[in-house]
N, C-alpha and C positions, 0 to 999 in steps of 0.2 A: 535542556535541563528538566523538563515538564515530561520528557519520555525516560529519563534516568530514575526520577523519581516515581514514577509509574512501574517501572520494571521493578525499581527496591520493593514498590510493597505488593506485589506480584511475587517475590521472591522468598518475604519476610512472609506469605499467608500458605506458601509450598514448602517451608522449611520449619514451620513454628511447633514443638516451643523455641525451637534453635533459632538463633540467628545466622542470615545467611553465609559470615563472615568462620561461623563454627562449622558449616557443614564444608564448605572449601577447606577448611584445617584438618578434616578428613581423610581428605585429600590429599591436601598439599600442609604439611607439619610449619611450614616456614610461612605460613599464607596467617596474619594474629595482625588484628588492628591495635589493638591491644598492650602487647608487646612482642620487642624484635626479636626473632628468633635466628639460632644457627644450626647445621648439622653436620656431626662431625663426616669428615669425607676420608681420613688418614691418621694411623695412632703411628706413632713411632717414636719407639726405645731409644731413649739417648744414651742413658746413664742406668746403674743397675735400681737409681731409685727418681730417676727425670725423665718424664714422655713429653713428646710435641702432638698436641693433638691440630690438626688444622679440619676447618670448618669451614661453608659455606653463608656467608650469610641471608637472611631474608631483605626483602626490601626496608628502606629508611638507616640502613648501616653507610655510614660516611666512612670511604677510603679513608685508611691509617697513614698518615706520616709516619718515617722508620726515626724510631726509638720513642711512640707513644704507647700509653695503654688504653686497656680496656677494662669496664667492672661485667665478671662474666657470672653468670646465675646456674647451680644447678640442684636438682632433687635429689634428695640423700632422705631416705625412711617418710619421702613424703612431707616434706618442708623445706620450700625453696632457699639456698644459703647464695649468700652472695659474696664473692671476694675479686679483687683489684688485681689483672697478670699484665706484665708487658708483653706487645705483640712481638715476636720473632722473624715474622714472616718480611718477604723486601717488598717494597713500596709495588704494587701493579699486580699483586699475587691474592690468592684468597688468605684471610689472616691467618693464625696461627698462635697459638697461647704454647708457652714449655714449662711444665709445672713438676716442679720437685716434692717428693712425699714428705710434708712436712706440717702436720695440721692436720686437723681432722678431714676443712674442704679440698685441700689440696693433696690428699691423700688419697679421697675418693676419685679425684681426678685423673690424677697421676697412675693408679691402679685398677680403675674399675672401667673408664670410657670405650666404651666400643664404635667400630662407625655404624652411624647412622642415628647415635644419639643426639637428643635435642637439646641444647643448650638455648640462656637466655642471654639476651646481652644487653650494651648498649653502649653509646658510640663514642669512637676514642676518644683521648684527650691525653693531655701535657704538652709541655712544653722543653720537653727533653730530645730536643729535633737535629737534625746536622743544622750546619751554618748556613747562612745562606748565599754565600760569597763561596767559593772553592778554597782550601789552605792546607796547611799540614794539619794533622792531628794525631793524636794520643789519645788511645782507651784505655782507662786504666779499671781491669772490672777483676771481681771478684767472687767466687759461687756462681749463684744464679743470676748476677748480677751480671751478668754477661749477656742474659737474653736481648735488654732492646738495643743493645751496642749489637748483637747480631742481624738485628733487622737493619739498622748503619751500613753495618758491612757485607751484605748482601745487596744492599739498594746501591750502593756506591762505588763499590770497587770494581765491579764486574763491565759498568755502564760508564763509567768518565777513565780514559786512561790518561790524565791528569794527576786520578788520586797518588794520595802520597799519608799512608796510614800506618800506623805502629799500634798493636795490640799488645799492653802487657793485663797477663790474664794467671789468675794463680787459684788453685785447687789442691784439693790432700794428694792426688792422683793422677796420674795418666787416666784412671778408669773413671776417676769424677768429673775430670772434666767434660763440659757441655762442649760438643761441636765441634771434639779433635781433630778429626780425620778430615772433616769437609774446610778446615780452617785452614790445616797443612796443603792442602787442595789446592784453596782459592790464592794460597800464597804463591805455590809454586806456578799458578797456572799465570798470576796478575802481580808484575814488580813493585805495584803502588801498594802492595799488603806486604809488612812484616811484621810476622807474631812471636811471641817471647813468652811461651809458657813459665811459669813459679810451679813448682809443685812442692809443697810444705814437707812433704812423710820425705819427696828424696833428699832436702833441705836437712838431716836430721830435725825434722818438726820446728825448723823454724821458718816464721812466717816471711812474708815481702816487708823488710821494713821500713817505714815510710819517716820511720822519726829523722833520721839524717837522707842527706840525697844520694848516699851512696849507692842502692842498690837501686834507684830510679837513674840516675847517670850513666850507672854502668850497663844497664838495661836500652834507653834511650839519652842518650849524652844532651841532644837538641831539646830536651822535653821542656826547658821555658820559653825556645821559637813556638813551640806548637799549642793550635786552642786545643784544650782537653776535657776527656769526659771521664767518667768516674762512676762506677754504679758496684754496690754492692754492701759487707753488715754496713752499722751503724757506725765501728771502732778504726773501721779500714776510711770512710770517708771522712770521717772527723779526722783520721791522722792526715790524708791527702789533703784536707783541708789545711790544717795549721802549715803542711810543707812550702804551700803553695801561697802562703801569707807571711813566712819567716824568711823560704830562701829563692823566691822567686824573686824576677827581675820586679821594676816598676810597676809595669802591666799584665806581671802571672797570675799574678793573682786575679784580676778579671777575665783570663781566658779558661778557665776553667769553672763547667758546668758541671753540676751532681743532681743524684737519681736518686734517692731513696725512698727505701719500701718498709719505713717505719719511721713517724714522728722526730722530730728534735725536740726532745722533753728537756724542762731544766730540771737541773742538776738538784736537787733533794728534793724538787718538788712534792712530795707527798706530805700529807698532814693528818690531822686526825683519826682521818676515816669515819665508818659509822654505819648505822643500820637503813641497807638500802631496800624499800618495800618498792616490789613490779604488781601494782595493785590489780589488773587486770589479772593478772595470770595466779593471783593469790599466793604468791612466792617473797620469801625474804632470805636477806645473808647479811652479814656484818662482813666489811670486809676496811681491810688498813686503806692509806688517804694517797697510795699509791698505783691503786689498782683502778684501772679504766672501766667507769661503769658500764660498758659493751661485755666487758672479759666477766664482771661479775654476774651479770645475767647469764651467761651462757654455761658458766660453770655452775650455776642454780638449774638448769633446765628452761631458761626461757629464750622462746625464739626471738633473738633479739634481730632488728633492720638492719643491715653493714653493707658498707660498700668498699672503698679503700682501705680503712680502718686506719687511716692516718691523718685524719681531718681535712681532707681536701675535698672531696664528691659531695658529703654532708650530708649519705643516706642514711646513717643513723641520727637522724635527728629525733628525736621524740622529749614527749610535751612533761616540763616538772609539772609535778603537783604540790609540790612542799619541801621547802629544803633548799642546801648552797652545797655547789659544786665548786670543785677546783682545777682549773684550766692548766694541765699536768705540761704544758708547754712555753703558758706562763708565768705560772704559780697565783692569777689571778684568783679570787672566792666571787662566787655572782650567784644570781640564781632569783629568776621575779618569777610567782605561779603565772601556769599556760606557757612561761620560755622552751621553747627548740632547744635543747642540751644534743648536744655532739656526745656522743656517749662511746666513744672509740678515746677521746684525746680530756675528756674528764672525768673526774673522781670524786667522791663521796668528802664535802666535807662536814662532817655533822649528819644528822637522822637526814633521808631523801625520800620522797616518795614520789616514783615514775609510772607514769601512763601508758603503762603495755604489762 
């Protein structure tokens, strides 16, 4: 220990004002005590508006379980933004994020990544996992709601010839959907995968409907022997959800896990509203008592902290100064000066004044 700490300040008086840990990041981009970094190694076009970019990561990244995510960071005009992807990639592989142009950060992702760019990260989570026991299953995904059902059925079917999986997967198009061609693939190649594309425009624009079970029956008949997963909007799992609590067996209704990638807010939660001052940044907006003070700031210009933006990670935390908020998933009012406000999942009720 006495010759490690010898060499560090032998190292810190040949590299200063830098630290030693800066001049190896020189070097090596993915080398940050600091924070974890990744670099992209493969961009690849899915869809005319979803890329998969997969990345390397630096040391202190914890292997993903297939169907968790990640909160991934990147520079856009020089201010780091941060938003919440599920991995895609299968269990043993370098990760993988698939980001559809939708948003400002996931816009710039989806269009502008090159390889060899740096990305931030840090390390997965949820608990949107396969089972742990072997059994049948059902995907029932939607959009991009497909992604960590993909990292599923890449980790799974390929490696246990046991599985026994049904994909139903619906999109406007053949050309929207994510992962056609490699799905039709892994089907023909692996009899434990069958998938059942929806496509709504050949549908005359009508959707998969979930309010009766006919068009999940007719798709998979067995769908209340199987545990099931579900990812995609908000309207599509709340329907799978009432399905699977009106017309399922005893126990359907607990064999069925959900993913989503936006809040359960109640239903009229909003109130007042009111004038929110970001006193640090010298900025104000008034905005109605339904709008999440994350989304007010950003539409003001202030760089607001976000991670999920769904309340789960709780990197937008920042400190009230004055003022009640409203818990857009409760309808709770709270708010003690110096409180941590979640400013993704609450809203102004009444004048606020926030500490950024």
């Amino acid at each position: 220990m006495a010759q490690i700490r010898a060499l560090r300040r032998v190292a810190s008086i040949l590299t200063t004002p830098l630290a030693p840990e800066d001049v190896i990041g020189l070097f090596n981009p993915l080398s940050s005590s600091r924070q974890l970094r990744g670099v992209v190694t493969k961009v690849t076009r899915e869809t005319p508006e979803s890329t998969t970019i997969h990345f390397r990561p630096g040391r202190g990244w914890n292997p993903h379980a297939a169907g968790q995510w990640a909160r991934i960071g990147v520079e856009i005009d020089g201010v780091r933004q941060w938003r919440s992807y599920s991995l895609s990639a299968a269990v043993g592989h370098d990760p993988a994020i698939t980001v559809t142009a939708i948003g400002f950060v996931s816009t710039a992702l989806a269009r502008n990544t090159k390889v060899g760019d740096i990305l931030f990260l840090d390390t997965p989570q949820g608990d949107f996992v396969l089972p742990e026991h072997p059994r049948p299953l059902l995907m029932l995904t939607a959009g991009s709601g497909l992604t960590p059902v993909m990292s599923m059925i890449r980790t799974l079917v390929p490696r246990r010839p046991d599985a026994d999986v049904v994909l139903v997967h619906s999109a406007r198009t053949r050309e929207d959907a994510l992962f056609h061609d490699e799905l039709l693939e892994l089907a023909d190649q692996f009899p434990g995968l069958r998938v059942e594309h929806w496509y709504t425009r050949e549908q005359g624009g009508r959707r998969l409907d979930l309010s009766t079970v006919t068009d999940l029956e007719t798709l998979c008949p067995d769908w209340r022997d199987r545990a099931a997963y579900a990812c995609g909007p908000t309207d599509f799992l709340d329907a799978a959800s009432e399905l699977w609590l009106r017309d399922g067996d005893d126990e359907a209704h607990t064999n069925l896990t959900i993913e989503r990638f936006a809040p359960v807010l109640l239903e009229g939660s909003g109130g007042e509203g009111g004038l929110v001052t970001f006193e640090k940044s010298d900025k104000e907006v008034e905005v109605g008592g339904d709008v999440p003070l994350l989304e007010a700031g950003e539409n003001c210009g202030v760089v607001m902290p976000s991670g999920c933006r769904m309340g789960i990670c709780r990197s937008c935390l920042t400190p009230l100064v004055a003022g009640k908020v409203r818990d857009l998933r409760t309808g709770e009012v709270h708010g003690d000066e110096g409180e941590l406000i979640q400013t993704c999942v609450n809203a102004a009720a009444g004048p606020v004044h926030l500490d950024i």
